[in-house]
C-alpha positions as CSV (number, residue, x, y, z in Angstrom):
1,X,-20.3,40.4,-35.7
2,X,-22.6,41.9,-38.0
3,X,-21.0,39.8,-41.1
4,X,-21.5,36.9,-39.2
5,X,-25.1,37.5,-39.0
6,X,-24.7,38.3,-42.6
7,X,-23.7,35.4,-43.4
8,X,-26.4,32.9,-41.3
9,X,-29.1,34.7,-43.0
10,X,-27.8,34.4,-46.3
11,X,-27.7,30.5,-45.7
12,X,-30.8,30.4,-44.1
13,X,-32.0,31.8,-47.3
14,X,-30.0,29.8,-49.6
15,X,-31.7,26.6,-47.5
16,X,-35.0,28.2,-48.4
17,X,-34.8,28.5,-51.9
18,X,-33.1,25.2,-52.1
19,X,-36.2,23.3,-50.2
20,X,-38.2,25.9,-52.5
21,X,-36.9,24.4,-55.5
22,X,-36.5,21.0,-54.8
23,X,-40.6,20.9,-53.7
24,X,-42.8,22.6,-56.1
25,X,-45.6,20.3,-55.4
26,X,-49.3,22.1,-54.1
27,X,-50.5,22.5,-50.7
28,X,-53.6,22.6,-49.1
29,X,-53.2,25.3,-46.1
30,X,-56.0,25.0,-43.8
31,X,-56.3,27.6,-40.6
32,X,-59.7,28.5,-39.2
33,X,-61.6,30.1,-41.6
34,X,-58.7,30.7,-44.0
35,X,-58.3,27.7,-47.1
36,X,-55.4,28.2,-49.3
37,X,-54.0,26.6,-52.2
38,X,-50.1,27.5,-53.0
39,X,-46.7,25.7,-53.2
40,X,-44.5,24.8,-50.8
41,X,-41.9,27.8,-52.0
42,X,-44.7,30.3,-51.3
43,X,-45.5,29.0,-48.3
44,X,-42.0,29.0,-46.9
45,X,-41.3,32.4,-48.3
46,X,-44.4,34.2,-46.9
47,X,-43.3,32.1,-43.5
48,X,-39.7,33.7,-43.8
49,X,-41.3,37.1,-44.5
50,X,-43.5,37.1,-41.4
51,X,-41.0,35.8,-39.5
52,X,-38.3,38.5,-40.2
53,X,-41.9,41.1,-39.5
54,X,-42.5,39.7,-36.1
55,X,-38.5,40.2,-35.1
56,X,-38.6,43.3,-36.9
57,X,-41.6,44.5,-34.5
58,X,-40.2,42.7,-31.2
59,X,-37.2,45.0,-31.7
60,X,-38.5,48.8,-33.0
61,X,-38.7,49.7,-28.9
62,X,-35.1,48.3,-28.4
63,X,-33.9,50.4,-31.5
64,X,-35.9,53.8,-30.6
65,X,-34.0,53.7,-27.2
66,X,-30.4,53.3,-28.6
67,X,-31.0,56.2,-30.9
68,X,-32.7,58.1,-28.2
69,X,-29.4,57.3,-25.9
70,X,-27.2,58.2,-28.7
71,X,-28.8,61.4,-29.6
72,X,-29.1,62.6,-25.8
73,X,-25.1,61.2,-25.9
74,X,-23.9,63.7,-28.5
75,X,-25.8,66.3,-26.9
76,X,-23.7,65.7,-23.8
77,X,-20.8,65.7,-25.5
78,X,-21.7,68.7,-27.5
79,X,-22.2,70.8,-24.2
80,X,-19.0,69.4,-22.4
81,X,-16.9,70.0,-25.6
82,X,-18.3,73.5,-25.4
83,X,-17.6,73.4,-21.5
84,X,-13.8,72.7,-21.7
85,X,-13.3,75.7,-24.7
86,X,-14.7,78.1,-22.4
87,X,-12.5,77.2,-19.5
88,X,-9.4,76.8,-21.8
89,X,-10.2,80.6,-23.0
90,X,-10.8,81.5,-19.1
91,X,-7.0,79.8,-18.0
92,X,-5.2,81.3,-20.8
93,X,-6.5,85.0,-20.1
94,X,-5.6,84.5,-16.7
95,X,-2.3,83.5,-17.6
96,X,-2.1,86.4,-19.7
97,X,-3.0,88.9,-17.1
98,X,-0.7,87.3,-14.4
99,X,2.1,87.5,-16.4
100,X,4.9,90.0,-15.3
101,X,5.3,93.0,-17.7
102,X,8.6,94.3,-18.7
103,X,8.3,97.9,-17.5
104,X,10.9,99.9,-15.7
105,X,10.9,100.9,-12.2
């Protein structure tokens, strides 16, 4: 799955530098108090940039939670790994002790 996300974003790219290339004429960019005067490749570059930001941002809390899980996880499985040696030690002493001995009557 993660190769196929791979490979969108790669031709989203490739469609950006391709409309990047193809219109090199100015723009005038107008927004509230903001006037700026670029090309349309810089504009659709810093649009790409602030949109991979934004999702970026939307999914930090999403990401800290998984590793949180995970961490808290290993930490199980650390403990119950730890559990089942000590009772494996426990049963074979037992089965040591109860074992008949050999000696003479």
């Amino acid at each position: 799955m993660t190769y196929f996300f791979m490979i969108i974003g790669f031709v989203i790219l490739l469609c950006i530098v391709i409309a990047g290339l193809q219109n090199g004429l100015p723009l005038q960019f107008k927004f509230l108090l903001w006037d700026l005067q670029t090309t349309v490749t810089a504009m659709l570059f810093w649009a790409a940039v602030a949109g991979a930001l934004v999702v970026a941002v939307i999914s930090l809390p999403k990401l800290a939670a998984k590793s949180m899980e995970s961490r808290r996880l290993h930490k199980e499985v650390d403990r119950l790994e730890k559990l089942c040696m000590e009772g494996t030690k426990a049963r074979t002493m037992v089965r040591e002790k109860s074992k008949p001995t050999d000696a003479p009557m």
